[in-house]
C-alpha positions as CSV (number, residue, x, y, z in Angstrom):
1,X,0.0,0.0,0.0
2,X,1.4,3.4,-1.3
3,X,0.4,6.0,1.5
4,X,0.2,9.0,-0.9
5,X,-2.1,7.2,-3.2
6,X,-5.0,6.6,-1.0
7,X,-8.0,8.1,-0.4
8,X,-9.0,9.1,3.2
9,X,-12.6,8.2,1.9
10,X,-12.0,4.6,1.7
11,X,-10.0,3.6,4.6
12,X,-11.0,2.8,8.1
13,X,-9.0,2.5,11.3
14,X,-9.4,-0.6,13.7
15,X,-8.5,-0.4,17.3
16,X,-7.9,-4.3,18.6
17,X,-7.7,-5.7,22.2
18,X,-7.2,-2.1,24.1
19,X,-9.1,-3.4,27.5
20,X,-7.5,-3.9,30.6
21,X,-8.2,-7.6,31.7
22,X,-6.4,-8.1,27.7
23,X,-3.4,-5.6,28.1
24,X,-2.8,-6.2,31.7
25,X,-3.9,-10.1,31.9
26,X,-3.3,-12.2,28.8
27,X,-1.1,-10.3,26.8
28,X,1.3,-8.9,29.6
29,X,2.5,-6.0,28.3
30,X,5.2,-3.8,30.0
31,X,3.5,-0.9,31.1
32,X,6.0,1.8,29.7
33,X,5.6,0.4,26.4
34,X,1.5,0.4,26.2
35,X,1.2,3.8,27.8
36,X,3.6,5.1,25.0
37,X,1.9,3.4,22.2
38,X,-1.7,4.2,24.0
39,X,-0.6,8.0,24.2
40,X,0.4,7.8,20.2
41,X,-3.4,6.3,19.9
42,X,-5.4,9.3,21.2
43,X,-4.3,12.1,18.7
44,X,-4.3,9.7,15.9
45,X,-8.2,8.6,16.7
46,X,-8.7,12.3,17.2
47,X,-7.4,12.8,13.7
48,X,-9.3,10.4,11.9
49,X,-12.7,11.2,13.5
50,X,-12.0,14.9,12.2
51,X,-11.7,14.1,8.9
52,X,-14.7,11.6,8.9
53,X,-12.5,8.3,9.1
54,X,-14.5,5.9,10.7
55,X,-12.7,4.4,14.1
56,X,-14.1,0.8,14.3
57,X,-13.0,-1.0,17.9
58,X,-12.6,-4.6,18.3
59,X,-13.0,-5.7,21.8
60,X,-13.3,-8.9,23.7
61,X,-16.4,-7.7,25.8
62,X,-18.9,-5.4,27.0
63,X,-19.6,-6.2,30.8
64,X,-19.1,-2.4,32.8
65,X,-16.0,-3.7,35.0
66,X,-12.1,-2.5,35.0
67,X,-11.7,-5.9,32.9
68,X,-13.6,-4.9,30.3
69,X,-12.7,-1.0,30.1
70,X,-10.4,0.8,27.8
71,X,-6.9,1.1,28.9
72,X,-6.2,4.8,30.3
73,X,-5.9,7.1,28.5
74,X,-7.7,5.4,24.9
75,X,-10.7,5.5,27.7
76,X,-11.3,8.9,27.2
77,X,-12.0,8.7,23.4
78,X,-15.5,6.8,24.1
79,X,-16.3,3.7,21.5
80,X,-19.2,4.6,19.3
81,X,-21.6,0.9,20.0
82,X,-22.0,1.2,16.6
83,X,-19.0,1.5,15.5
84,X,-17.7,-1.6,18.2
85,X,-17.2,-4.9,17.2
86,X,-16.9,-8.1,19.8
87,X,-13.8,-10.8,19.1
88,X,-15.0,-13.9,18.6
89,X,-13.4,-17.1,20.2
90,X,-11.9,-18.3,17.0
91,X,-10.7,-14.4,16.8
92,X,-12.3,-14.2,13.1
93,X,-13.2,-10.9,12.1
94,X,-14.8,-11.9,9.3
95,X,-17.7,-13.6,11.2
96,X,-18.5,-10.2,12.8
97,X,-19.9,-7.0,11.7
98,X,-16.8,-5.5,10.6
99,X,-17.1,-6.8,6.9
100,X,-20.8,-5.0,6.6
101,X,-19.4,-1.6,8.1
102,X,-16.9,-1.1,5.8
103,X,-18.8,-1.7,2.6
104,X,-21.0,0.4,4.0
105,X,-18.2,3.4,4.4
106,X,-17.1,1.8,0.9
107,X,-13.5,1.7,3.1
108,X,-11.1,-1.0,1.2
109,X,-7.8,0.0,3.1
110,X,-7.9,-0.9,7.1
111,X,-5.4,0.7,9.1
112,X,-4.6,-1.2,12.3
113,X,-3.6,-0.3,15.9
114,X,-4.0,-1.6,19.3
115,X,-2.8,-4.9,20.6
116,X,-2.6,-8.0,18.4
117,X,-0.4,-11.2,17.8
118,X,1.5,-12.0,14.4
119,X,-0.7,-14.9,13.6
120,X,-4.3,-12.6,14.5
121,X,-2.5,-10.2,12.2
122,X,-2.0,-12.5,9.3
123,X,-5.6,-13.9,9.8
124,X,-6.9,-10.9,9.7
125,X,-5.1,-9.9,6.3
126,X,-6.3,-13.0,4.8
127,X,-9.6,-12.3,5.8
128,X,-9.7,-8.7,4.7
129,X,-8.0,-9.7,1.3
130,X,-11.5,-11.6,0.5
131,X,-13.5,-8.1,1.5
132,X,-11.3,-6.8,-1.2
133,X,-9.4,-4.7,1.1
134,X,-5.7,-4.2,2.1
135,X,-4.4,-4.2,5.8
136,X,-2.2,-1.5,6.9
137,X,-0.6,-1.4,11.1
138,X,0.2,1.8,12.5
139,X,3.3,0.4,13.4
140,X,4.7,2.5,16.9
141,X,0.4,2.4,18.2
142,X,0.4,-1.6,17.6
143,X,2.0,-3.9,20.5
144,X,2.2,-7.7,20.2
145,X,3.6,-8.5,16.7
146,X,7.3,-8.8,16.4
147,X,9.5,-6.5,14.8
148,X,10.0,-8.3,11.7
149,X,5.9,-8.8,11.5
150,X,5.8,-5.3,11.5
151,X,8.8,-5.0,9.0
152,X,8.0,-7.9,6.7
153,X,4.2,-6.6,6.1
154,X,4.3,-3.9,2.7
155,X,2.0,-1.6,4.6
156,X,3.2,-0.1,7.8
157,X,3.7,3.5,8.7
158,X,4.3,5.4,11.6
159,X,1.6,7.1,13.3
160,X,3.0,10.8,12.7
161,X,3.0,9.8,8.8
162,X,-0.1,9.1,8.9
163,X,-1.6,12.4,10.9
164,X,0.6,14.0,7.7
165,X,-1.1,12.2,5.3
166,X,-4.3,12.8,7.2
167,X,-3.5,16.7,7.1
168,X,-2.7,16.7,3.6
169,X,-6.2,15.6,2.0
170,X,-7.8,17.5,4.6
171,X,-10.4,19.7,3.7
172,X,-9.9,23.8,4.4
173,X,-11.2,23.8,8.2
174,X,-11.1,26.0,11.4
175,X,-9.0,24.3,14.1
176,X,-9.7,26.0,17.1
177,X,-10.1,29.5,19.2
178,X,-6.4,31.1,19.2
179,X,-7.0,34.3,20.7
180,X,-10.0,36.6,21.6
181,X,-9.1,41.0,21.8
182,X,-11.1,42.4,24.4
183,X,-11.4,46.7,24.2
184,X,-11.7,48.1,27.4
185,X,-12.5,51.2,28.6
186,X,-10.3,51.5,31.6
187,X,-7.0,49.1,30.8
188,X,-5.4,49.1,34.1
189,X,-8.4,48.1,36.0
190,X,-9.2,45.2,33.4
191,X,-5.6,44.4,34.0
192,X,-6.4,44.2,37.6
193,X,-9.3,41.7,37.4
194,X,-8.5,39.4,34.9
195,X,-4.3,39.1,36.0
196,X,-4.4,40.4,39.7
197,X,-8.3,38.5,40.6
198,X,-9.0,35.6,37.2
199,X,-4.9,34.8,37.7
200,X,-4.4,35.6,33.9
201,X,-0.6,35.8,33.9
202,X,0.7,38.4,30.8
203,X,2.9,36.9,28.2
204,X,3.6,40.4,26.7
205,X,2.8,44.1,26.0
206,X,3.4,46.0,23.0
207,X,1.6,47.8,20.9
208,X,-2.3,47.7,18.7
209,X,-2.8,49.4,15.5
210,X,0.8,51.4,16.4
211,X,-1.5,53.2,18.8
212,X,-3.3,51.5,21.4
213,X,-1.9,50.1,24.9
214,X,-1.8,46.1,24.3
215,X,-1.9,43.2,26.9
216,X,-1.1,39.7,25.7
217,X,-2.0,36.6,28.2
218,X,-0.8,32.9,28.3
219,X,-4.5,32.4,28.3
220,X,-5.5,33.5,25.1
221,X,-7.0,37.1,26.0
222,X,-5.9,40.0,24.8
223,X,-6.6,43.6,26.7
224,X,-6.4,46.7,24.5
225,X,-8.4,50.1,25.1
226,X,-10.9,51.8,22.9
227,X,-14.0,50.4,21.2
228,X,-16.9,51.6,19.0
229,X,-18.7,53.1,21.4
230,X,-22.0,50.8,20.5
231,X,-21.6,47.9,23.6
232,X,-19.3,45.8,21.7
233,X,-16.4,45.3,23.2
234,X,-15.0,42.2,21.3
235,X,-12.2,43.8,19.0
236,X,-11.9,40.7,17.1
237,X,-11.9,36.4,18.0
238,X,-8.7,34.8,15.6
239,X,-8.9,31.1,14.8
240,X,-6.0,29.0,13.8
241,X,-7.5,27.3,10.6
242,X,-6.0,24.8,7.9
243,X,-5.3,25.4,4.3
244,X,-6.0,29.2,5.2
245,X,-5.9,29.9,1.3
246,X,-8.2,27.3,0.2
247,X,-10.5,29.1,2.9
248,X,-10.4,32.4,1.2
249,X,-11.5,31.1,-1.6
250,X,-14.2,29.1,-0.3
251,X,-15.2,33.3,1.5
252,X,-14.8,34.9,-1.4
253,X,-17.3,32.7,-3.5
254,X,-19.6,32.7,-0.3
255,X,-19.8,36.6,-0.7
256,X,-18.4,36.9,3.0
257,X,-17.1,40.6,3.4
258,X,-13.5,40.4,3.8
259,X,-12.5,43.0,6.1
260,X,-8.4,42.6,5.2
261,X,-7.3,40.6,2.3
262,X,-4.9,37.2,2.6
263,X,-1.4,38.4,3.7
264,X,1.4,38.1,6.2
265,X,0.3,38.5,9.5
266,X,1.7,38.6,13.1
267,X,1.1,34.8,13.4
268,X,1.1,33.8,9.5
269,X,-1.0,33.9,6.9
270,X,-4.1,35.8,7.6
271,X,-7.6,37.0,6.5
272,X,-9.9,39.0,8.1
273,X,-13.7,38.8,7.5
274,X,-17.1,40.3,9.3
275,X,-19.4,37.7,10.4
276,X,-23.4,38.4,9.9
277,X,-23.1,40.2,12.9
278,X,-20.4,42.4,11.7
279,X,-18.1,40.8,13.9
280,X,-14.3,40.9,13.0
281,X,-13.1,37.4,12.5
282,X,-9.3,36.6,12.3
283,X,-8.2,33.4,10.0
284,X,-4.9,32.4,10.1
285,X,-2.2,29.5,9.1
C-alpha cells in the first residue's frame, strides 16, 4: 500500500484488544511500552474522527467492569456501539460485523492499531483480502507483533505519517479558538481583574494598530483600550484554521465581506472577514 495514493474516503481504522483484563492479563505487556503506544493512539483517533474516518473497535467484551474497560488514557476517546465490534473465540473478524461496516463506508484500506499477535495479524489480512481490502498497522500504536511482523508486512507507517497524510487531504477547516481582543474602557483596571483576581498571567505588552496600549495573556486574552462606542467590546476572535488559502477562496465565492485581504500576518497567513453580525473574525495559518 502506497500511503500517498490513497483516499481518506475509503479507509477505516481498527482499534484491537485495548481493554485492561487483555493488556494487563493475557497479553502482559510492559506498562512503559502500552502507555507510549496508548498516548500515540489518542491524537491519531482524534485525527481520523475529524476528517470523517471511521474508528471501528474490536474488543473482547462489554460487561461495565475494569476488565472490560479501555486502557487509560484510549478511555477517554468513548467507542461509538455502533461502530464496536466483539472478538469472537476463534478471533475471526470476518464472522463479525466489521465486513458489513466497511462496505458500508465503501473503506477497502484498514489501518490497524492496538494490541494483536502475528498470527491474528496475518488472519486478519487473509480475511480482509477476500472483503477486497488491504491491511495497513500503524506500526509504533500496535504492541504484540514482532519486529519483523511489523517490517515484513508492505503496509506499515508510523503514526505521525499518517496524521501528515491525514492533514494533507484535509479539507480547508477552522481548528480551534487562538485568541480573543477584548477593548476596554479602563486598561489598568481590566488588568487588575483578569491578571491580579481571574490569575491571567501576561505573556507580553506591546503595541495595537501602532497606537493603542496592548496586553497579551498565556491564556488567550488579549486587553487593548478603545471600542466603538455601541456595547461591543470584542475587537476581534482569531482562529487558527487549515489550508488558510483554500478558505479564502471558499469566503470569497460565499460573498463573506473580507475586512483585510490574505497576507502576512503577526502569526502567518491571515484574512480577516465580518461575520453576519459584523463581527471581526481573524483566520490564520
Amino acid at each position: 500500500m502506497h500511503l500517498e495514493t490513497v483516499n481518506p474516503k475509503n479507509v477505516a481504522l481498527i482499534v484491537i484488544d485495548t481493554e485492561n483484563a487483555f493488556c494487563r492479563g493475557e497479553a502482559d505487556l510492559p506498562a512503559r511500552g502500552i502507555v507510549e503506544a496508548m498516548s500515540r493512539l489518542v491524537p491519531l483517533v482524534g485525527r481520523c474522527r475529524e476528517a470523517g474516518i471511521p474508528v471501528i473497535w474490536a474488543i473482547r467484551g462489554v460487561a461495565a467492569s475494569w476488565n472490560n474497560r479501555l486502557l487509560d488514557p484510549v478511555a477517554t476517546l468513548a467507542p461509538e456501539p455502533e461502530q464496536t465490534v466483539a472478538i469472537p473465540a476463534d478471533m475471526a473478524l470476518g464472522q463479525t460485523e466489521l465486513p458489513e461496516l466497511l462496505s458500508a463506508r465503501a473503506a477497502d484500506r484498514l489501518f490497524v492499531a492496538g494490541v494483536a499477535a502475528d498470527g491474528f495479524l496475518e488472519s486478519l489480512a487473509l480475511e480482509a483480502a477476500a472483503w477486497r481490502c488491504d491491511v495497513a498497522l500503524i506500526s509504533d500504536c500496535l504492541l504484540g507483533p514482532s519486529d519483523e511482523a511489523k517490517t515484513r508486512r508492505p503496509g506499515a507507517f508510523g503514526s505521525e505519517r499518517v496524521l501528515q497524510w491525514i492533514d494533507g487531504h484535509a479539507e480547508p477547516r477552522t481548528l480551534g479558538l487562538a485568541h480573543l481582543l477584548l477593548q476596554t474602557s479602563d486598561i489598568e483596571r481590566a488588568e487588575r481583574f483578569y491578571v491580579g483576581v481571574l490569575g491571567f498571567s501576561v505573556r507580553k505588552r506591546e503595541r495595537f494598530d501602532e497606537a493603542r496600549p496592548l496586553i497579551v495573556t498565556h491564556q488567550g486574552l488579549g486587553l487593548t483600550e478603545g471600542g466603538p462606542g455601541d456595547g461591543r467590546q470584542v475587537e476581534h476572535i482569531a482562529f487558527r484554521v487549515h489550508d488558510v488559502r483554500g478558505l479564502a477562496t471558499r469566503i470569497r465565492d460565499a460573498g463573506v465581506p473580507i475586512l483585510r485581504e490574505l497576507g502576512p500576518g503577526a502569526y502567518g497567513m491571515t484574512i480577516y472577514v465580518a461575520d453576519p453580525d459584523g463581527n471581526k473574525i481573524e483566520l490564520f495559518e
